[in-house]
C-alpha positions as CSV (number, residue, x, y, z in Angstrom):
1,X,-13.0,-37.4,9.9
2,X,-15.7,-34.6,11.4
3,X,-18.4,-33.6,9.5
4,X,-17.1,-30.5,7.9
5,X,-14.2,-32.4,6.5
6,X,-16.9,-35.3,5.3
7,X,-19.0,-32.4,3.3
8,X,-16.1,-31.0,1.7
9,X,-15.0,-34.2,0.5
10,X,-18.4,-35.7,-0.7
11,X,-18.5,-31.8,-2.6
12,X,-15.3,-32.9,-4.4
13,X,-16.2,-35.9,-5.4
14,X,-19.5,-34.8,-6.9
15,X,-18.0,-32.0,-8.5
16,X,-15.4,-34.1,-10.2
17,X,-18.2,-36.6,-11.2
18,X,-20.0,-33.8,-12.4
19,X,-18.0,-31.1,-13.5
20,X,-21.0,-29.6,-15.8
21,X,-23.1,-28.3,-12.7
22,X,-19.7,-26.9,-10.4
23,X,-19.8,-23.5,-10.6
24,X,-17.6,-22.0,-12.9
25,X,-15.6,-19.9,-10.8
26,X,-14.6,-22.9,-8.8
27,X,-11.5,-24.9,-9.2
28,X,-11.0,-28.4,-8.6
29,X,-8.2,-29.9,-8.9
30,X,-7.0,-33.5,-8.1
31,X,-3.6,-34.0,-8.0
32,X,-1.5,-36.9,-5.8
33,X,0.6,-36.0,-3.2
34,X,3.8,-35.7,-5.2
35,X,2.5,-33.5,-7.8
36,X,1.0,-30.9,-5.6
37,X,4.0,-30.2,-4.1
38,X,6.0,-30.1,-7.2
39,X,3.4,-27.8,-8.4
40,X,2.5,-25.6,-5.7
41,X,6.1,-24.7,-4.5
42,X,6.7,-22.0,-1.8
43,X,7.8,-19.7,-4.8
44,X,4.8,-20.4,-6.9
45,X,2.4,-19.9,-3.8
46,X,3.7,-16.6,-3.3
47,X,3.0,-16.2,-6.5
48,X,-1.0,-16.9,-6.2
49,X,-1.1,-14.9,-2.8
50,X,0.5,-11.2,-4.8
51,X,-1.9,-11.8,-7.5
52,X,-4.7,-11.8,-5.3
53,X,-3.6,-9.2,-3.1
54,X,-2.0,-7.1,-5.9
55,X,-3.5,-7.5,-8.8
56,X,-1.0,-6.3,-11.5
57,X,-1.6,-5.2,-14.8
58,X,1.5,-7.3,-16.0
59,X,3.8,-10.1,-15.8
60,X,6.6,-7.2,-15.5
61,X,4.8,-5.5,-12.6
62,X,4.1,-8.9,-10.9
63,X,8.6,-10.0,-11.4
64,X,9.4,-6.5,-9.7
65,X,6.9,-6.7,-7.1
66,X,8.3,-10.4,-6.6
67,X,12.2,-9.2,-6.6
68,X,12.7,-12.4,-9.3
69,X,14.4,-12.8,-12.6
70,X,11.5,-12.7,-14.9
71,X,12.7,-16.0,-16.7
72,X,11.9,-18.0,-13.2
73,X,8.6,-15.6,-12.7
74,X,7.5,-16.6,-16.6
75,X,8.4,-20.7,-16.0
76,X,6.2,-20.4,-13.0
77,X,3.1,-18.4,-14.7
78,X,3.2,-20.9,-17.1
79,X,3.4,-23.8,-14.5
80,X,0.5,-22.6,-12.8
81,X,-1.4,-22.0,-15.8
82,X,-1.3,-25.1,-17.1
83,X,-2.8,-26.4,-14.1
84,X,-5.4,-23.8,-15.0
85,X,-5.0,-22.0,-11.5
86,X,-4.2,-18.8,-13.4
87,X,-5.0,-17.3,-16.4
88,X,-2.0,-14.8,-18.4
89,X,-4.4,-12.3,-20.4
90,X,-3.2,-11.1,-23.4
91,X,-2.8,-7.0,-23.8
92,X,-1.0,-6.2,-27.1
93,X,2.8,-7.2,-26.3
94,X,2.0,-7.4,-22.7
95,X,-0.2,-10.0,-20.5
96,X,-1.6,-10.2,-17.5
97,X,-1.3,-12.6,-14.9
98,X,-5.1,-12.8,-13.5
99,X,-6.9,-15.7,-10.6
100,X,-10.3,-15.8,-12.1
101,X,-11.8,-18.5,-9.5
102,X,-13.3,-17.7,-6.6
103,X,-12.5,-21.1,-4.8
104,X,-9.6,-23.1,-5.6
105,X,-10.3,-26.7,-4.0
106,X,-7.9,-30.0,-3.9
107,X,-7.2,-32.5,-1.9
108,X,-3.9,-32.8,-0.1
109,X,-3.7,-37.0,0.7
């Protein structure tokens, strides 16, 4: 393991020791192997990446940006927001998928 790899690590680990003093637009999240990439499927990261390039105002804008049924774009939003990677802001009759971390950090073994 280098030493970048070694700092990033130890920063996880204190950060999930000490989840009071992480900054609060930083993400960890530790999941096992098998659950990361049942979470964070192809479909769900390309998701993530239009939200953050995109930014739409709603979950309507985001299913025709995405050219998917909106049922399969909602399952997903909620998927992802239950692993708090996402936020769906609520406008009226209307809500809006928004990323409100900065850093999003997990381990992958």
């Amino acid at each position: 393991m280098n030493n970048a790899e070694e700092m990033f690590n130890e920063m996880i680990s204190y950060a999930l020791k000490h989840p009071e003093k992480a900054p609060r637009r930083v993400l960890v999240v530790s999941l096992g192997k098998t659950n990361i990439e049942r979470i964070l499927t192809p479909a769900r990261m390309e998701i993530l990446r239009v939200i953050i390039r995109e930014r739409p105002k709603t979950v309507g804008a985001l299913v025709k940006n995405l050219k998917r049924p909106k049922e399969s774009v909602s399952r997903d939003l909620r998927a992802l927001a239950d692993f708090g990677l996402l936020s769906l802001i609520k406008s009226g009759r209307k809500k809006a998928p928004t990323i409100e971390k900065d850093l999003i950090a997990m381990s992958l073994a």
